[in-house]
Backbone as CSV, one residue per row, in Angstrom:
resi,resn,N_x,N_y,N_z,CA_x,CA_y,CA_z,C_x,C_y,C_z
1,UNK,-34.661,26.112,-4.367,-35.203,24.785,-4.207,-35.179,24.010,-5.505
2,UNK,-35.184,24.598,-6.886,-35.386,24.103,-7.611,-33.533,23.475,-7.759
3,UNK,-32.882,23.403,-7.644,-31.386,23.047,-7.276,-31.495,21.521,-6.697
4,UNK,-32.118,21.486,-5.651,-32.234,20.245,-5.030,-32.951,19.421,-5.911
5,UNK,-34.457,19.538,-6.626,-35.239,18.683,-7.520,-34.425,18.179,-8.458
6,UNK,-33.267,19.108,-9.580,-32.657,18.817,-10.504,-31.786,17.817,-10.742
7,UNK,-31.404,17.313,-8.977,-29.991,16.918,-9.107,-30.170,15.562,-9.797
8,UNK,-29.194,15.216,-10.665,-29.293,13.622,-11.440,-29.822,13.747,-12.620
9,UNK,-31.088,14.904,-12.717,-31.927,14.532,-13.730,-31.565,14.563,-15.283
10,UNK,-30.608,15.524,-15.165,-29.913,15.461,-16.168,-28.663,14.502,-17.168
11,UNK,-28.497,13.586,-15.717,-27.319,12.479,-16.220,-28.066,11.746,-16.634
12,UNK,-27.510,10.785,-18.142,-27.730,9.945,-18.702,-27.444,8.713,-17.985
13,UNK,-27.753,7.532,-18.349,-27.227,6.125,-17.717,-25.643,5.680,-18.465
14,UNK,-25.500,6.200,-19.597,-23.516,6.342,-19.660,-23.017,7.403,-18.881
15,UNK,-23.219,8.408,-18.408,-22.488,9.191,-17.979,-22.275,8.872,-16.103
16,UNK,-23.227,8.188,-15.721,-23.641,7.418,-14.279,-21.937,6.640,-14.792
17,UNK,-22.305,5.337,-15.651,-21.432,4.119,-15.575,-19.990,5.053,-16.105
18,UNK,-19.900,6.207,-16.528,-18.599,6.440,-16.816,-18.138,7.005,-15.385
19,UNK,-18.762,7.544,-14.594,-18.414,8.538,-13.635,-18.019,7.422,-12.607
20,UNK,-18.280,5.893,-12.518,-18.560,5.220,-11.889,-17.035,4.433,-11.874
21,UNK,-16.843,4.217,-13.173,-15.367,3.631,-13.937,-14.724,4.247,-13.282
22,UNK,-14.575,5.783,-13.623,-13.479,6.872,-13.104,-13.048,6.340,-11.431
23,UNK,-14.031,6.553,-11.115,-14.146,6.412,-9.460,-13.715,4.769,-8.932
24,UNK,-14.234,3.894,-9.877,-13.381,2.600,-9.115,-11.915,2.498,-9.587
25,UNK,-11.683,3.142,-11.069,-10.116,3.140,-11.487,-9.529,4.105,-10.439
26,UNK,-9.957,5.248,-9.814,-8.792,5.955,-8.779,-8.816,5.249,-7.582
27,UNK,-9.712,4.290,-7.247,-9.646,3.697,-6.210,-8.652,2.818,-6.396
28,UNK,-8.783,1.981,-7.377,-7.672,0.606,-7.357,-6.479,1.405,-7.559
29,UNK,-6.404,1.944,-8.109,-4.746,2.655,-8.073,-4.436,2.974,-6.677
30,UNK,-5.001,3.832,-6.094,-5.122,4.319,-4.776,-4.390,3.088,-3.930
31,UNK,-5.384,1.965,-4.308,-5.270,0.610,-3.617,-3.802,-0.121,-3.777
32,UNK,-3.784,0.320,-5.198,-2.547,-0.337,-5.479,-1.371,0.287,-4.986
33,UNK,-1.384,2.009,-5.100,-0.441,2.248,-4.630,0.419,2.198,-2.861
34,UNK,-0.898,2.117,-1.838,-0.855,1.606,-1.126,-0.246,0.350,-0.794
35,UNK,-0.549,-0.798,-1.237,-0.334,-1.915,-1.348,1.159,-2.470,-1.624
36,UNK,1.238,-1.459,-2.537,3.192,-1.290,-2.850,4.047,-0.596,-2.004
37,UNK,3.442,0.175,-0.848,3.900,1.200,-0.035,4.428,-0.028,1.484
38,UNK,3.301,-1.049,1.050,3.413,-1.839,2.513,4.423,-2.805,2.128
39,UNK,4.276,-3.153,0.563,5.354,-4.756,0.376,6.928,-3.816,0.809
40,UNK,7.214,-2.553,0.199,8.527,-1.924,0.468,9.122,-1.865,1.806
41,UNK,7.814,-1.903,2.622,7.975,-1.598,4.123,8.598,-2.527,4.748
42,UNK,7.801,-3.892,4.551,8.012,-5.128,4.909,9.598,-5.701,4.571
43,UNK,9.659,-5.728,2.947,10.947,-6.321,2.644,12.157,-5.181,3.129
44,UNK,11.925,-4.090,3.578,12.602,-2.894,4.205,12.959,-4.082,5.349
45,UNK,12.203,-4.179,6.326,12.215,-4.599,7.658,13.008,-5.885,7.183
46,UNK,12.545,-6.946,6.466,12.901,-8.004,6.077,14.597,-8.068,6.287
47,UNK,14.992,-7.002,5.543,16.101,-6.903,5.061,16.921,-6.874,6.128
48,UNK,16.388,-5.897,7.250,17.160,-4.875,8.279,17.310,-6.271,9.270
49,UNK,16.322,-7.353,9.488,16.532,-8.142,10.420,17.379,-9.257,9.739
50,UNK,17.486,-9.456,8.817,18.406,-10.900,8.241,19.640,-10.411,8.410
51,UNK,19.778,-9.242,8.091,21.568,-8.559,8.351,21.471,-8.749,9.571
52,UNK,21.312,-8.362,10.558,21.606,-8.502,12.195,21.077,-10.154,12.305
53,UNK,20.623,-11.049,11.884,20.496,-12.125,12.334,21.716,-13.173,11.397
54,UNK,22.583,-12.229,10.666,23.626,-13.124,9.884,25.110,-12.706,10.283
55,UNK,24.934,-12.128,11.291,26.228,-11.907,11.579,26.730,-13.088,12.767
56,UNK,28.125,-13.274,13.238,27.875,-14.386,14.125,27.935,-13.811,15.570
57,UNK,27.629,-15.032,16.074,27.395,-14.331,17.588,28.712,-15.034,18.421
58,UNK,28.657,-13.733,19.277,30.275,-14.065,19.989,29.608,-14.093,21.880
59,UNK,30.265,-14.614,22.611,30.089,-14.765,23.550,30.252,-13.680,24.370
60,UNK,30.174,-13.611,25.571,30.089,-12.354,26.004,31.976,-12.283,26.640
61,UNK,32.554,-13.137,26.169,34.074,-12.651,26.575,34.820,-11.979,25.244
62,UNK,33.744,-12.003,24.332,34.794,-11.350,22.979,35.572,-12.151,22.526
63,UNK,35.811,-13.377,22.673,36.203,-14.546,21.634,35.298,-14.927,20.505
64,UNK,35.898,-15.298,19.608,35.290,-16.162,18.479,34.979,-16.912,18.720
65,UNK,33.819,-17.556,18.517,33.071,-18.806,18.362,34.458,-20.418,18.183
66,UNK,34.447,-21.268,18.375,35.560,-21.943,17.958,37.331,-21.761,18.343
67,UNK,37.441,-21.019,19.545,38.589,-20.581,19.882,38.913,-21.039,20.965
């Protein structure tokens, strides 16, 4: 029982705000790296639909456009 009373009592108020730093710096990274995971995704997709929307379109007899 004496385990449970102790807990904290020993941290200082820098060692709180350092433990605190740690923990929001792995978050924003976390965040960030995420965040870069989705822009790749997107301009992935981006990419995949402008190629199929730049090619020309032919009619359904297989002539060229203009023929």
């Amino acid at each position: 029982m004496t385990g449970e009373q102790g807990r904290g009592a020993g941290k200082t108020g820098a060692d709180t705000k350092d433990s605190r730093r740690d923990r929001l710096k792995l978050a924003l990274r976390e965040n960030l790296k995420r965040r870069k995971s989705q822009a790749r995704g997107r301009s992935d997709a981006d990419a995949a639909s402008s190629e199929s929307s730049d090619s020309p379109l032919d009619d359904a007899s297989g002539e060229k456009p203009g023929s």
